[in-house]
Kinemage of the C-alpha trace (Angstrom):
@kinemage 1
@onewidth
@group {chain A} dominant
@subgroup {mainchain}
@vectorlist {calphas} color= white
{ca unk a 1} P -6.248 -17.023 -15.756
{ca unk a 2} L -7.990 -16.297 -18.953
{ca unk a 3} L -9.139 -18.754 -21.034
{ca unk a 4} L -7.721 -20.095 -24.186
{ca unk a 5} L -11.216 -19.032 -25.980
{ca unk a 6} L -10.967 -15.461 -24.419
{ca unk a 7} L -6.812 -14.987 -25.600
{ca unk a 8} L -7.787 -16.443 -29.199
{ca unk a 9} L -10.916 -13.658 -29.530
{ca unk a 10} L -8.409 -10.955 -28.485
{ca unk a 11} L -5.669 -11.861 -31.083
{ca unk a 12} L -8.323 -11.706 -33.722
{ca unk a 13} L -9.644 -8.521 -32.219
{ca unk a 14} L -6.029 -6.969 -32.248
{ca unk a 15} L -5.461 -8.107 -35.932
{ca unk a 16} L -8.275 -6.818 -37.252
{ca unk a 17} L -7.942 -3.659 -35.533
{ca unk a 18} L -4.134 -3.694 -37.117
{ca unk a 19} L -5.483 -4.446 -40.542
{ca unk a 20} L -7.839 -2.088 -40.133
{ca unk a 21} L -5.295 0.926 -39.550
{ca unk a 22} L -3.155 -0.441 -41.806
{ca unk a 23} L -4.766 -1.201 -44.956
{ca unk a 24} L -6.776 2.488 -45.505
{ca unk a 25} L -3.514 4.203 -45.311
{ca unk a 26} L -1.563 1.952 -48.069
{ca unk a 27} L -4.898 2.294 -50.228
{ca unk a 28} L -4.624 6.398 -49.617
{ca unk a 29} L -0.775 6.174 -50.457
{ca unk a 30} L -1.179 4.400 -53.802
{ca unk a 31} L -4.556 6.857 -54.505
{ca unk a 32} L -2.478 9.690 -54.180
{ca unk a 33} L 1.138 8.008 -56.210
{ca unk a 34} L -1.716 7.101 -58.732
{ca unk a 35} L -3.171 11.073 -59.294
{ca unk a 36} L -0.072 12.153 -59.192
{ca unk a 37} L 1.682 9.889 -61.532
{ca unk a 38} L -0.806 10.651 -63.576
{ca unk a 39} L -0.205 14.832 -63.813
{ca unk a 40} L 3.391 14.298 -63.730
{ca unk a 41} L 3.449 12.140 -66.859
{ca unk a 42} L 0.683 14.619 -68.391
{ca unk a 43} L 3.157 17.002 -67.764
{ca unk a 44} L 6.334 15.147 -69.661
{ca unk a 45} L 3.472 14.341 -72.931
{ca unk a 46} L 3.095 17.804 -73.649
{ca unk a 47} L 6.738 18.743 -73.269
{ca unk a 48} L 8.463 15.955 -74.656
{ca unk a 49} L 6.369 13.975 -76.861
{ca unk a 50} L 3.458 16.645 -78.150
{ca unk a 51} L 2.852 14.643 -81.027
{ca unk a 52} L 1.839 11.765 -78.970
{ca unk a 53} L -2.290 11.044 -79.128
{ca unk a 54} L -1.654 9.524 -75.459
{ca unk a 55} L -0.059 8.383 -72.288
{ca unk a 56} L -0.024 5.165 -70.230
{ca unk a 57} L 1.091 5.242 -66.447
{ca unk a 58} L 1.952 1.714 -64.954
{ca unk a 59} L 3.590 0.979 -61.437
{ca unk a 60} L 6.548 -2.235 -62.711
{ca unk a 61} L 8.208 -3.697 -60.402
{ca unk a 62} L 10.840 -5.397 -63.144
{ca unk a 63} L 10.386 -3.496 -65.889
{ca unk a 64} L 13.024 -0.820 -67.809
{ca unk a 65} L 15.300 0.675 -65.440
{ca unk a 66} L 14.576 0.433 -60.966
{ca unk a 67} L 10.856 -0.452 -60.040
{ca unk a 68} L 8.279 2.493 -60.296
{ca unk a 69} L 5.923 4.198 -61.929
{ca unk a 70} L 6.394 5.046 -65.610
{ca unk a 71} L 5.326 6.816 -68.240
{ca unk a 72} L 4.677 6.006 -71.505
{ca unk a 73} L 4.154 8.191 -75.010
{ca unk a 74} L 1.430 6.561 -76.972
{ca unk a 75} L 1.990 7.094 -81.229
{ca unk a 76} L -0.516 7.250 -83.665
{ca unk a 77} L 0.020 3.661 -84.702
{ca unk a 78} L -0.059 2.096 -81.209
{ca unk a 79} L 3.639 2.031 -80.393
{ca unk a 80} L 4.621 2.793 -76.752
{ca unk a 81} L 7.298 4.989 -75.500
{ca unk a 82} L 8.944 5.183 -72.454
{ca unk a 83} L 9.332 8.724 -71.444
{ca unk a 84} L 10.431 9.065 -67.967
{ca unk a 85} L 10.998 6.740 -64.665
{ca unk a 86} L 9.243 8.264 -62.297
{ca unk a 87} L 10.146 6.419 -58.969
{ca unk a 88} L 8.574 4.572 -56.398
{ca unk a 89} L 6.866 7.853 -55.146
{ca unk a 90} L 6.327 9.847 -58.159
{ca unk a 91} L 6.858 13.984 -57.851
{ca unk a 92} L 6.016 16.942 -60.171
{ca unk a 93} L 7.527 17.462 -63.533
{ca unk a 94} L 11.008 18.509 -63.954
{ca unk a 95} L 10.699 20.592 -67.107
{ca unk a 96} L 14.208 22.628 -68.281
{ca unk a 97} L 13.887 26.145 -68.685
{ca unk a 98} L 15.351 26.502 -71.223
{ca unk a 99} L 15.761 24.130 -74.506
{ca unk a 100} L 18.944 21.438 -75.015
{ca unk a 101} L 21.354 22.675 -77.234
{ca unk a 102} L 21.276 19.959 -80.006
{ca unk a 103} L 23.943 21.463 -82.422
């Protein structure tokens, strides 16, 4: 039999080892949700807010509308917009081809 020293230094061993698979591959995930947010809500500025000086991308978990990322039109005078909800994994613009009819 092993002993109880030996079985508690493997457990660690195996946990780390877990933790260390584990934890790169979430940090990857949210780098790449993160750069991509970040396009995608460049992306809705220029279409739908142009007269916006700046954007703000934040991940909410209980803010407007399901948990995600979203993006936010930044006015002159400091006000924030939301533009879009972008999801929990955030994709590329979807831009109309052709203008709303407003009339």
């Amino acid at each position: 039999m092993r002993s109880r020293t030996f079985i508690w230094v493997m457990r660690v061993v195996v946990v780390l080892g877990l933790i260390g698979l584990v934890v790169p591959g979430i940090v990857s995930a949210a780098g790449t949700a993160n750069n991509t947010a970040t396009r995608t809500c460049s992306t809705y500025i220029e279409y739908l807010a142009p007269q916006a000086v700046s954007f703000d991308i934040r991940f909410e978990l209980f803010g407007q509308g399901e948990p995600g990322w979203k993006c936010y039109a930044i006015a002159f005078n400091g006000t924030e917009t939301l533009l879009r909800s972008m999801g929990l994994i955030p994709g590329p613009a979807v831009i109309p081809r052709s203008p709303a009819d407003n009339t």
